[in-house]
C-alpha positions as CSV (number, residue, x, y, z in Angstrom):
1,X,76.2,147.1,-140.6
2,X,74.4,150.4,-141.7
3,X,77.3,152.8,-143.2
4,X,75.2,155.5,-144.2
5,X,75.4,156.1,-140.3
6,X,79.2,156.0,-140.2
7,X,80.7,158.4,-138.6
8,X,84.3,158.0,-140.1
9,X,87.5,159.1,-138.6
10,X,91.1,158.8,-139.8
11,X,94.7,159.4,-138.6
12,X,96.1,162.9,-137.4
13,X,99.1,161.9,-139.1
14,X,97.7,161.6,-142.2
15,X,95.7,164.8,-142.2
16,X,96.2,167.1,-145.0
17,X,98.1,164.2,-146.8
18,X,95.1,162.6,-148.6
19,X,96.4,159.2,-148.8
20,X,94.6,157.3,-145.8
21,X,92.3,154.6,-144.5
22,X,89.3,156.3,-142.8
23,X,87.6,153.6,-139.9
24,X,84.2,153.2,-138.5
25,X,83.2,151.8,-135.6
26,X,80.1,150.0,-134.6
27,X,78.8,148.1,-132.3
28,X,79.1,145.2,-133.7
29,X,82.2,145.8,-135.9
30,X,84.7,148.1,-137.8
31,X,84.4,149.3,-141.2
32,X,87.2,150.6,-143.6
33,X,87.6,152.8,-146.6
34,X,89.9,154.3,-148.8
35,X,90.1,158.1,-147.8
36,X,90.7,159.1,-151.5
37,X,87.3,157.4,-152.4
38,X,84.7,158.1,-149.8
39,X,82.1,156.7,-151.9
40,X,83.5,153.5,-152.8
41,X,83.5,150.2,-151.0
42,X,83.9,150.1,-147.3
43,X,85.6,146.9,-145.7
44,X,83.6,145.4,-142.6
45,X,85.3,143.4,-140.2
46,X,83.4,141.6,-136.9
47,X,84.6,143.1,-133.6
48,X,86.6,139.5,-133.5
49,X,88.2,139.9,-136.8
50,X,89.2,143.4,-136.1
51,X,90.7,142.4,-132.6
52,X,92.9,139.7,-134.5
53,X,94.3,142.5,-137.1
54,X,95.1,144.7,-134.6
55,X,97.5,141.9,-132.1
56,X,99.0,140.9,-135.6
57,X,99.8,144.0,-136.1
58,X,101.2,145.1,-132.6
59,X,102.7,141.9,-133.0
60,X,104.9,142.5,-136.1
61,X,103.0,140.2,-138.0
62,X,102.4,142.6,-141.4
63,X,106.2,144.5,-141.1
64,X,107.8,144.7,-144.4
65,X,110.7,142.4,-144.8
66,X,114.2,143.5,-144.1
């Protein structure tokens, strides 16, 4: 995955807020960075992987305890 070609995109919510997760997507996968550190490492995940965190998290499966 070739990240100088990212075009990165992040939440509306979190605009102005400058604590947020910015997200690439490729063909074949996502990318992820911290928002406060565009320069630092990215995160890639296969299209797979990326599918999996995304039910898990639809799903409940990364809520906070009660």
């Amino acid at each position: 995955m070739d990240l100088s070609l990212a075009v990165w995109r992040k939440s509306t919510a979190s605009q102005g807020q400058g604590q947020c997760v910015e997200v690439a997507v490729f063909s074949d996968g996502v990318a992820v960075r911290d928002g406060k550190h565009p320069g630092g490492p990215a995160l890639a995940f296969t299209p797979a992987e990326w599918d999996a965190f995304l039910a898990g998290a639809k799903d409940g499966e990364f809520d906070r305890p009660t």
